[in-house]
N, C-alpha and C positions, 0 to 999 in steps of 0.2 A: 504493500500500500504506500509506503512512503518514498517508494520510489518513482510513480506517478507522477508527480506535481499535485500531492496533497501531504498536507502535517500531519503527524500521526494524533490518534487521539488522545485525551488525557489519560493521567494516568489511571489504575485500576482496570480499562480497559481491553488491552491484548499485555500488557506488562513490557518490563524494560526494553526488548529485543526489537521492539518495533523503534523507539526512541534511539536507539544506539545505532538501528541499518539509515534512519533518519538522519541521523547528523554526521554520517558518513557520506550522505550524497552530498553534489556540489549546491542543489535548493536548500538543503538541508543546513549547509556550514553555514552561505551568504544571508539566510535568514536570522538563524539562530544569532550568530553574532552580532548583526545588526540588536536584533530585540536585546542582548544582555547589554549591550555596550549602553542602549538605550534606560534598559533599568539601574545598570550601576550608578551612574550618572544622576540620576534622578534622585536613587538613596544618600549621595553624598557622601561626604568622607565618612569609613567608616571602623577607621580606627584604634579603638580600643572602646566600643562600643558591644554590644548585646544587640542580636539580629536573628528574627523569626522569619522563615521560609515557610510559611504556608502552600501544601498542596507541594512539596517540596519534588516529587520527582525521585531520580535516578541522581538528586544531592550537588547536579551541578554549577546550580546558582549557588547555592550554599558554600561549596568551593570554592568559588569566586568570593566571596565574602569573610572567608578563612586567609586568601591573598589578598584580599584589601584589608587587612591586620585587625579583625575586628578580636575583639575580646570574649566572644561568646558568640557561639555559632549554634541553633537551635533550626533541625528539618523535621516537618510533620506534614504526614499523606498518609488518607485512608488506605492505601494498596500496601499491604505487609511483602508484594515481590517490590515494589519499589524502596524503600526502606530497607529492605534485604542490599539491595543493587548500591543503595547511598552509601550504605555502611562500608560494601566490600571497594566503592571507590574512594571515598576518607580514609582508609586503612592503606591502601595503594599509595596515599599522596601524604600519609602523614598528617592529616590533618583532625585535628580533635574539633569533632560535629557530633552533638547528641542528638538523638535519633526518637518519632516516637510514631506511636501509629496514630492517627485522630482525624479526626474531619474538621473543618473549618468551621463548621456551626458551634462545634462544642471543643472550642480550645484548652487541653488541660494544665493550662498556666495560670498563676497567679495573675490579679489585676498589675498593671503598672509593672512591669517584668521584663519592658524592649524597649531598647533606646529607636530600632528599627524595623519594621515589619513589610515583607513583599509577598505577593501571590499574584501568582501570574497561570493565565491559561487554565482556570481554573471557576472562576465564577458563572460561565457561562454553562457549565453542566451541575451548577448547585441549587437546589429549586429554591431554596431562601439565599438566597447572594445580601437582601440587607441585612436577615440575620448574621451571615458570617462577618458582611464588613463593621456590623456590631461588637461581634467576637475580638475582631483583632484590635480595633478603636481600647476595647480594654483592656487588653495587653499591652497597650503603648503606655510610656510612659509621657508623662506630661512635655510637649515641647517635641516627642519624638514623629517620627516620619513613619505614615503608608504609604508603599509603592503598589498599585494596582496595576499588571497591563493585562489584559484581555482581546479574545478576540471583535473586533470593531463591525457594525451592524453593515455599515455601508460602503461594501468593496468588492473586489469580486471573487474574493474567495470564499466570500460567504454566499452571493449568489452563488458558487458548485456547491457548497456544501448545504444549502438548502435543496438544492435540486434532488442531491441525492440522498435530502432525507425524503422526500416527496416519493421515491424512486424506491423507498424500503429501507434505507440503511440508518437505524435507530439511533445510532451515538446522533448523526448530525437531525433527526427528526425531534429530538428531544432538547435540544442544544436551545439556548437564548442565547441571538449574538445584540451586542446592546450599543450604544454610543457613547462617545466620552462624555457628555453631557448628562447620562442616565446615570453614569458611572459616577460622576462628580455628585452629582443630587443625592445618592445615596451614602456618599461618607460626608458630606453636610447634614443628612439625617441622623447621623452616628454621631453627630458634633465634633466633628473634626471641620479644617479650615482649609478648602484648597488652594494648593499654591502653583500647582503646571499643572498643565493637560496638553499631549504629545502623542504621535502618530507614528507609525514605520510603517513599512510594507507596503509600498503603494505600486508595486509590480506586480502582475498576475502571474500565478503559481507556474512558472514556462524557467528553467532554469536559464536557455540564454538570454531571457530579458533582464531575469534578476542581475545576474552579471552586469548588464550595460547601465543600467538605472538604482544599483546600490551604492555609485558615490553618490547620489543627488538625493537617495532617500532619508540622511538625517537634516538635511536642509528642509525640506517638504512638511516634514513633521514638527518643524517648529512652527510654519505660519498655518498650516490645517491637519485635520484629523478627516475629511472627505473623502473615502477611498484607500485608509489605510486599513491594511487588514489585522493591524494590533493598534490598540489605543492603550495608553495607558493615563492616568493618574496619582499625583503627589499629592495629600493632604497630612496636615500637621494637626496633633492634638494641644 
């Protein structure tokens, strides 16, 4: 599947193997990277800080956040094969990441417990998405940062992937894809305070276009979010 010109789905799904043949393709790297470069970025320095990875994955934002020097590195995703997979790549790189199983709705941390908090790719297959950006609002601590990116309502990788829930195929029939706008309104719900709203991907899923239109796509995404197929969101508590 993911070698199509489609992202594989989230995690719990088909489990790490499909994420790993994923970012082994060349759609797969130009994307990927784009979208981390775009969330690190967002979270800001993150230095000798405490940072929650919701919806964590195969642990490789987490990573990233272990080599931006943070102080505390926390990955949680309902999928016990992804969590398996984080674990076994923190152990490979040396990196000390606690690990837990948990869903987004019901985060098993203390209030006030993260100087930083990201989830990405992941709200759009949660059928309460305010109650989770509630969840994480409470784990921040005061002053600290939510990075949100998701995938964006109006692009056109959402028109394939609608199509082919229409078509039968249940991950994307069941999917909400939403706008940064929807996105922003609901961690202003949570009382948090936004401060960016930012766009990537505004190539369709064709790997030599990605190629030709990946330097122009973090310019794009600063003056619109219209066609990108990640939006994301920064709001502070």
């Amino acid at each position: 599947m993911a070698n199509i010109g489609e992202a594989p789905p989230p995690a719990g799904q088909f489990g790490p193997a499909v994420y790993a043949t994923w970012r082994r393709s060349s759609l797969g790297d130009i994307t990927e990277t784009l979208e981390r470069r775009l969330i690190l970025r967002l979270a800001g320095p993150l230095q000798g800080q405490s940072v929650l990875d919701v919806g964590c994955g195969d642990g490789t934002l987490a990573l990233d956040a272990v080599r931006s020097g943070a102080a505390r590195v926390v990955g949680c995703d309902p999928d016990p094969r992804m969590i398996a997979r984080a674990a076994e790549q923190a152990a490979r790189a040396g990196a000390d990441i606690s690990l837990a199983v948990a869903r987004s709705q019901a985060l098993p941390f203390a209030d006030a417990s993260f100087d930083a908090v990201t989830c990405i790719t992941v709200l759009a297959f949660v059928p309460d998405a305010a109650g989770a950006i509630r969840e994480m609002a409470r784990v921040l601590r005061p002053g600290g940062r939510l990075v949100i990116g998701d995938l964006g309502r109006w692009s056109c990788w959402a028109v394939r992937r609608r199509i082919r829930g229409w078509f039968g195929a249940a991950l994307w029939r069941g999917a909400r894809f939403r706008s940064a706008g929807e996105l922003a309104a609901m961690a202003a719900s949570a009382g948090l305070t936004v401060d960016a709203i930012n766009g990537a991907i505004f190539y369709p899923p064709w790997t030599a276009l990605a190629r030709r239109m990946a330097p122009l796509d973090p310019a794009l995404g600063q003056v619109t979010t219209l066609g990108a197929a990640f939006v994301t969101v920064r709001a502070t508590k």
